[in-house]
C-alpha positions as CSV (number, residue, x, y, z in Angstrom):
1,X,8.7,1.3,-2.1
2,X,5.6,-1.0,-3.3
3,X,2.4,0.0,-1.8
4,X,-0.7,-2.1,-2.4
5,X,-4.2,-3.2,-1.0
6,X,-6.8,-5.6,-1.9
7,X,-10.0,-6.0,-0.6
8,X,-13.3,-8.3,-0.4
9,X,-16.6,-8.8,1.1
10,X,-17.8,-4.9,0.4
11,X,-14.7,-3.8,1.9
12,X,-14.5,-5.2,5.6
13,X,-11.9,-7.5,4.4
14,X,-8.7,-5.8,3.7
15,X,-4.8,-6.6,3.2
16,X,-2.5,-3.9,3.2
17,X,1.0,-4.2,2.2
18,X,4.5,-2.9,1.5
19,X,7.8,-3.4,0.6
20,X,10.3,-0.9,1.6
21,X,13.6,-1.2,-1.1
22,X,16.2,0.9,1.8
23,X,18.0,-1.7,2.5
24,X,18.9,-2.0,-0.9
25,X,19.2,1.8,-2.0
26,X,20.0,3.4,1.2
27,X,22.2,0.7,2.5
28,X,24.4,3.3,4.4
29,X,21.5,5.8,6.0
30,X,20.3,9.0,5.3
31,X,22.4,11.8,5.9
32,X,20.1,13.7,7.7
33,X,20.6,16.1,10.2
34,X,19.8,14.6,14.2
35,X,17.8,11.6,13.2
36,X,18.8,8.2,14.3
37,X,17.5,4.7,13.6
38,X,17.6,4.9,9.9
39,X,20.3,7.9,10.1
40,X,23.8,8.2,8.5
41,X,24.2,8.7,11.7
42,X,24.2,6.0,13.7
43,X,22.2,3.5,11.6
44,X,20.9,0.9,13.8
45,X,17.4,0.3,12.9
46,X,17.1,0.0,9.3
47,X,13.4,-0.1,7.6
48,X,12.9,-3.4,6.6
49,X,12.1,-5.1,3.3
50,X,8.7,-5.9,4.5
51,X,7.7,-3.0,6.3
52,X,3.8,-3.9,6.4
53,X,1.9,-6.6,6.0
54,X,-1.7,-6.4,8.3
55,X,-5.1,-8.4,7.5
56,X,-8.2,-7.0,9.0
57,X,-11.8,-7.5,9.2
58,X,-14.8,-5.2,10.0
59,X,-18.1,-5.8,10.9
60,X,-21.0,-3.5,11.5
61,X,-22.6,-3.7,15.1
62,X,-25.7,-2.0,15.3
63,X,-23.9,1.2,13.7
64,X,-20.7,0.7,15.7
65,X,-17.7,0.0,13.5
66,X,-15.7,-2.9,14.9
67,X,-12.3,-4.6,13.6
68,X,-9.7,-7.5,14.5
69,X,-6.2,-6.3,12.6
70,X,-3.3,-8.8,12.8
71,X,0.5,-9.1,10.9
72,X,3.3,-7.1,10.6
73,X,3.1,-3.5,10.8
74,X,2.1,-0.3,13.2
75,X,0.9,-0.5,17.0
76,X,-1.6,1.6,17.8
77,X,0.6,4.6,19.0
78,X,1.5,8.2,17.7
79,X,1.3,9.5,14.9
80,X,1.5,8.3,10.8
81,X,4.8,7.3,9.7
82,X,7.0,10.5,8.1
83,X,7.0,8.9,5.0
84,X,3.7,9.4,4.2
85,X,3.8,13.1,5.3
86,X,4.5,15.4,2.9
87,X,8.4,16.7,4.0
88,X,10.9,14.3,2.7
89,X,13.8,14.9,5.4
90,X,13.0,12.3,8.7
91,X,12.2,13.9,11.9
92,X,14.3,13.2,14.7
93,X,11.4,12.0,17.0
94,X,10.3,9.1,14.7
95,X,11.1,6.8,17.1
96,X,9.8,8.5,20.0
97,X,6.3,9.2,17.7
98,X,5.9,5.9,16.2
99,X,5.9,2.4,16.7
100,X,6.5,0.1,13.8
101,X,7.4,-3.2,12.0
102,X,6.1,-5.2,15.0
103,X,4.2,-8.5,15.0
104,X,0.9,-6.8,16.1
105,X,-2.8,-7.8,16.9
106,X,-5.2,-5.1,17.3
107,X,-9.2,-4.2,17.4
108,X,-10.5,-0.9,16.8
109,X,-14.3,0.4,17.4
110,X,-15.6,3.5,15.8
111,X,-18.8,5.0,17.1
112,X,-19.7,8.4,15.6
113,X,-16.5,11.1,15.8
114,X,-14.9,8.9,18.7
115,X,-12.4,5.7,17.9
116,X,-10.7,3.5,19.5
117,X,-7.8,0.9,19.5
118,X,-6.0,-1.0,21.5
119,X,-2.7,-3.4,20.5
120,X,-0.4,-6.4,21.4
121,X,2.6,-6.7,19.6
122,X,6.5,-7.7,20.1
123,X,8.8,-4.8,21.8
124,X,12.1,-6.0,19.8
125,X,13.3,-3.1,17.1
126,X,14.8,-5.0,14.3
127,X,18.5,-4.0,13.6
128,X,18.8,-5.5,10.1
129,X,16.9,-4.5,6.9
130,X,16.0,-8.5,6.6
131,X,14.8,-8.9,10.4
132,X,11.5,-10.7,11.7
133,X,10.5,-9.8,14.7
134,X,10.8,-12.5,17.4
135,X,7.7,-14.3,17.9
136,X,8.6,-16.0,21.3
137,X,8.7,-12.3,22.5
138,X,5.2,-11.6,21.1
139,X,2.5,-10.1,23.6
140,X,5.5,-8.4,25.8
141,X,4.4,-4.9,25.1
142,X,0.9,-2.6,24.4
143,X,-0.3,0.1,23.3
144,X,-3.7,2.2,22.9
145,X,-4.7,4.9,21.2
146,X,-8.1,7.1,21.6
147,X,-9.3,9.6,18.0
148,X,-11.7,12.4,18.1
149,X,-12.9,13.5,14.7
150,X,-14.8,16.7,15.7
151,X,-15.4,17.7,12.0
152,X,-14.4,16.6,9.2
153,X,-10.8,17.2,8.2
154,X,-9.6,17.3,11.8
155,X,-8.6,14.9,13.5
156,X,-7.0,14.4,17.7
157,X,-5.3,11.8,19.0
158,X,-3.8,10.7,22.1
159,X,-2.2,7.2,22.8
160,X,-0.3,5.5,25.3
161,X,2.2,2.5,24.9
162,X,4.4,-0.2,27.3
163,X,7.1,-1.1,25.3
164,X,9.5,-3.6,26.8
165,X,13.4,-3.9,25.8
166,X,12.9,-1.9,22.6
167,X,16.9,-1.8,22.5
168,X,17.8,-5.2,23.1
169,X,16.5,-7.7,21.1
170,X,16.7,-10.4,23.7
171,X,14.6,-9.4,25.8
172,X,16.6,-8.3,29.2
173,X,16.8,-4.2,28.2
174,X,14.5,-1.9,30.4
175,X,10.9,-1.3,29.6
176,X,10.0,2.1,27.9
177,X,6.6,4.0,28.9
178,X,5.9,5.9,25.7
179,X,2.8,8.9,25.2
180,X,1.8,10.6,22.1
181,X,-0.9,13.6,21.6
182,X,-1.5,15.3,18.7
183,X,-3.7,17.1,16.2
184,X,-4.2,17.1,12.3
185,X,-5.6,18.8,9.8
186,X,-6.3,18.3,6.0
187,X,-8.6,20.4,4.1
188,X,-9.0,23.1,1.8
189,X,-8.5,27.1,2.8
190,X,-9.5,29.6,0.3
191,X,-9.2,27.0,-2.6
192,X,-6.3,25.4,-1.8
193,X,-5.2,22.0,0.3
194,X,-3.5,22.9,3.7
195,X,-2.2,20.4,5.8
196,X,-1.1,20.9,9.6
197,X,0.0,19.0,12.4
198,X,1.4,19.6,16.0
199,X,2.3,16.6,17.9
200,X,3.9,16.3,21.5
201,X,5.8,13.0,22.4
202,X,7.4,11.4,25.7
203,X,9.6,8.5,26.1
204,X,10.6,7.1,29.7
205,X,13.3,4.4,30.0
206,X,14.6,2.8,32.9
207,X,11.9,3.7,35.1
208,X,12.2,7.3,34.2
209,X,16.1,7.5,34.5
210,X,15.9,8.5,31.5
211,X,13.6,10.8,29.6
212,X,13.2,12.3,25.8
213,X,10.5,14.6,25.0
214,X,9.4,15.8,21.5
215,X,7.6,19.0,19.7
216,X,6.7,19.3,16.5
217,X,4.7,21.2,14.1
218,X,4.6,21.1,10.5
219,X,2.5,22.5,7.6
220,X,1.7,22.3,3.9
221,X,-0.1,24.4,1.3
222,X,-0.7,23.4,-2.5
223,X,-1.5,26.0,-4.7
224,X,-2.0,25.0,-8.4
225,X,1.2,22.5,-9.0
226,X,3.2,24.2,-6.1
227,X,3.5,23.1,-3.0
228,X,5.1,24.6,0.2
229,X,6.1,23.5,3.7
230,X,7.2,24.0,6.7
231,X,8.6,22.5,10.1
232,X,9.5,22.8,13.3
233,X,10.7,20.5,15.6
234,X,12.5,20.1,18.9
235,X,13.3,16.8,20.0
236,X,15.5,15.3,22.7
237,X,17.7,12.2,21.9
238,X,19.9,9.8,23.3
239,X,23.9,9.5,22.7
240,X,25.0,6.4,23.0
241,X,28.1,4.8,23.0
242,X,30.1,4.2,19.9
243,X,32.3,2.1,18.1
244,X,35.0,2.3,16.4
245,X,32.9,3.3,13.6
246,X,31.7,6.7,15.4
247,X,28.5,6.4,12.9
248,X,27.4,2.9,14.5
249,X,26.4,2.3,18.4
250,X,27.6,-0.4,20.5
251,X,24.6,-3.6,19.9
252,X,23.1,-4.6,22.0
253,X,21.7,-2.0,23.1
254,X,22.4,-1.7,27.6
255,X,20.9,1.7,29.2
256,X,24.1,1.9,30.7
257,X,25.6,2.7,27.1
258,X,23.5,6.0,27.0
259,X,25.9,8.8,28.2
260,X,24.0,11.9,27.7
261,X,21.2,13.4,26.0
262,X,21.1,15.9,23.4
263,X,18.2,18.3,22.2
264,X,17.9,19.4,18.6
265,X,16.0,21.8,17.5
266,X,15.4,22.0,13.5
267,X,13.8,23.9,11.4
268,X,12.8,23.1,7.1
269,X,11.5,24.8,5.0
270,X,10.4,23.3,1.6
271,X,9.1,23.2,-2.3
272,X,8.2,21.2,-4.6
273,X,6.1,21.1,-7.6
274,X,3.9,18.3,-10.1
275,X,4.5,18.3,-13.5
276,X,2.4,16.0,-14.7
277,X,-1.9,16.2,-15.0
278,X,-3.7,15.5,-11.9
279,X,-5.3,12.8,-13.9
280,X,-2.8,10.7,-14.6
281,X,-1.9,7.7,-13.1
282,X,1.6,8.6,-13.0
283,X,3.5,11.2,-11.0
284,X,6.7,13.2,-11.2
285,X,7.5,16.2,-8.7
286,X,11.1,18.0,-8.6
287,X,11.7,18.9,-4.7
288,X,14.1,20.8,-2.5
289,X,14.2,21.4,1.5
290,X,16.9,23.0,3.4
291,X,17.1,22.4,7.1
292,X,18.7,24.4,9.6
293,X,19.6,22.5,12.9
294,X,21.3,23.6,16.4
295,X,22.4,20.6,19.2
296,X,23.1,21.4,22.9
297,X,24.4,18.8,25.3
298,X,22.8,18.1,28.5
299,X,26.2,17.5,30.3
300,X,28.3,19.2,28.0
301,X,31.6,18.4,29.9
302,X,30.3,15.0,29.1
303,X,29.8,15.0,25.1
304,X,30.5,18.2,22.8
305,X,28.1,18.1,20.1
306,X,30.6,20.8,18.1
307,X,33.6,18.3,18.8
308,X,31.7,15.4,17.3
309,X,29.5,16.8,14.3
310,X,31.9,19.4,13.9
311,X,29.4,22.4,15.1
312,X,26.3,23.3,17.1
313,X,24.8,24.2,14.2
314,X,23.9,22.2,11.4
315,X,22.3,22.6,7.7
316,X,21.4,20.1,5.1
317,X,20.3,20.4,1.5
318,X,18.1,17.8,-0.3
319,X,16.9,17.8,-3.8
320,X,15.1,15.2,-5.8
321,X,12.6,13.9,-7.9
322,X,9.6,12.3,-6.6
323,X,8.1,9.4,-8.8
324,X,5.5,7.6,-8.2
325,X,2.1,5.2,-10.1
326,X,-0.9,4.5,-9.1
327,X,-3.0,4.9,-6.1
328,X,-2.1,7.2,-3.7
329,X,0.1,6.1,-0.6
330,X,-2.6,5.0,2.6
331,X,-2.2,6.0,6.0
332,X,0.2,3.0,7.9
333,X,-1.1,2.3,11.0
334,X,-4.1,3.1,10.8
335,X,-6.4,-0.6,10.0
336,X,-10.1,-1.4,10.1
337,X,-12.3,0.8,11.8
338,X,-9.4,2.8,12.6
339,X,-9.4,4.0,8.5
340,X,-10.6,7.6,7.8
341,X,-9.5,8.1,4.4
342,X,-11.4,10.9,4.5
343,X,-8.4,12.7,6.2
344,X,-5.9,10.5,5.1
345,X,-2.5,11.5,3.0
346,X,-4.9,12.3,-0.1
347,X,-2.3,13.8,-2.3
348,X,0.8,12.7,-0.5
349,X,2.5,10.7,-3.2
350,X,5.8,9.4,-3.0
């Protein structure tokens, strides 16, 4: 992944960019447990190559920040992508949390501990790594997010989105009402960085036929080069249809394909430590998680999680190294006045 900025006028012009390489390096999905979209499982909406691309400009009004954001990238909605967070495994609510790699257009305003924003954008999903979203579809969908920043290092949000044929490029899928609350924090405890969040998310398709509703919680402390988390989460998901590939679902997407819904409930725990001087530009951290996961079935005579995945309960090991140069990774979705990289992923480098 390339990450960069640049900026004019004292900083209320800005261009924010990146190029995410997973087509290329994780061309079949992650193998991680529960997650779909960019999953092993059932990979259907691969990141794309140019996963954001968003001009905006502020101007000052009589101490009211205001900004116009426009280009490819992150409605207003939910909460900051998982990549910028500091576990590496995906949740499996991203797409229930987020909402990205649309064509989007959206002002912010930022008065004092209160912001905020409110979004058009396209409600197509792209299903290849090398996909633009459709243009004629453009405006379809919205979304609106209100911040309170009560003191600094804390941060609430709650948003609300109308999202139309996510599933089916086209445009003739059902509409999804999506919500989002959640709060953050990032500062230091006794010395050291800690780093929580809990978030609650609600997807409605169909006109409520069907539902999927998300908790999570997840926290980091850094003490000298070390660094520790943990996470909980309990999402529900759709199963869908498959074909003759098990791993792939039918496309396009019809609600009629969705045959059940299952909930997961994981929980990671994980390490990882820096090995170079917080002063140089470069970074190199070694990094393990384990997750523990457990499925039910909400019509089990309809799908058996244990005869598909081969058990109720799953576990997954990754290890790695995280590299990385330069400035630290910004916050996606987050453009204009909307910024506070004052509580942004400071530290979070990938």
């Amino acid at each position: 992944m390339l990450m960069g900025h640049v900026a004019g006028l004292g900083g209320r012009l800005r261009l924010d960019g990146i190029l995410n390489l997973e087509g290329l390096t994780l061309e079949d999905g992650e193998l991680t447990p529960g997650a779909y979209g960019e999953g092993f499982v059932d990979r259907r909406h691969p990141h794309t190559y140019l996963h954001e691309l968003v001009l905006s400009g502020e101007v000052p009004l009589a101490g009211v920040r205001t900004s116009l954001s426009a280009g490819k990238g992150f409605a207003p909605f939910g909460t900051d992508d998982p990549m910028s967070r500091t576990p590496y495994r995906y949740p499996v609510n991203h797409h229930l949390a987020q909402i990205l790699e649309r064509a989007v257009v959206s002002a912010a305003v930022r008065a004092g501990p209160v912001g905020l924003e409110a979004g058009l954008f396209n409600g197509d999903e792209p299903e290849r790594p090398g996909q633009w979203p459709l243009l004629d579809r453009f405006g379809d969908s919205w979304s609106a997010r209100v911040t309170l920043y009560p003191v600094p290092g804390v941060e609430v949000q709650g948003s609300h989105a109308r999202v139309k044929s996510p599933e089916h490029r086209p445009g003739a899928g059902p509409v999804q009402r999506k919500w989002s609350a959640s709060a953050r924090l990032e500062r230091p405890l006794g010395g050291s960085p800690v780093s929580l969040l809990a978030e609650w998310a609600r997807t409605t398709d169909a006109g409520g036929f069907f539902v999927f509703s998300s908790l999570l919680a997840e926290s980091a402390w850094k003490t000298g080069p070390h660094r520790l988390l943990y996470r909980f989460e309990r999402t529900e998901r759709p199963e869908e249809e498959r074909t003759r590939d098990l791993f792939r679902s039918a496309r396009p997407h019809l609600d009629n394909a969705v045959f059940t819904t299952t909930r997961w409930t994981v929980h990671t725990l994980g390490w990882g430590v820096e090995l170079l001087d917080g002063g140089s530009r470069a970074r190199l951290q070694p990094f393990g998680e384990f997750s523990l996961a457990s499925v039910a079935s909400a019509t089990p005579d309809a799908f058996d999680p244990a005869q598909f995945y081969g058990s109720r309960r799953l576990w997954a090991v990754h290890a790695g190294v995280r590299l990385g140069w330069g400035a630290s990774m910004h916050r996606m979705g987050r453009y204009g006045a909307a910024r506070d990289d004052g509580s942004a992923a400071a530290g979070h480098h990938h």
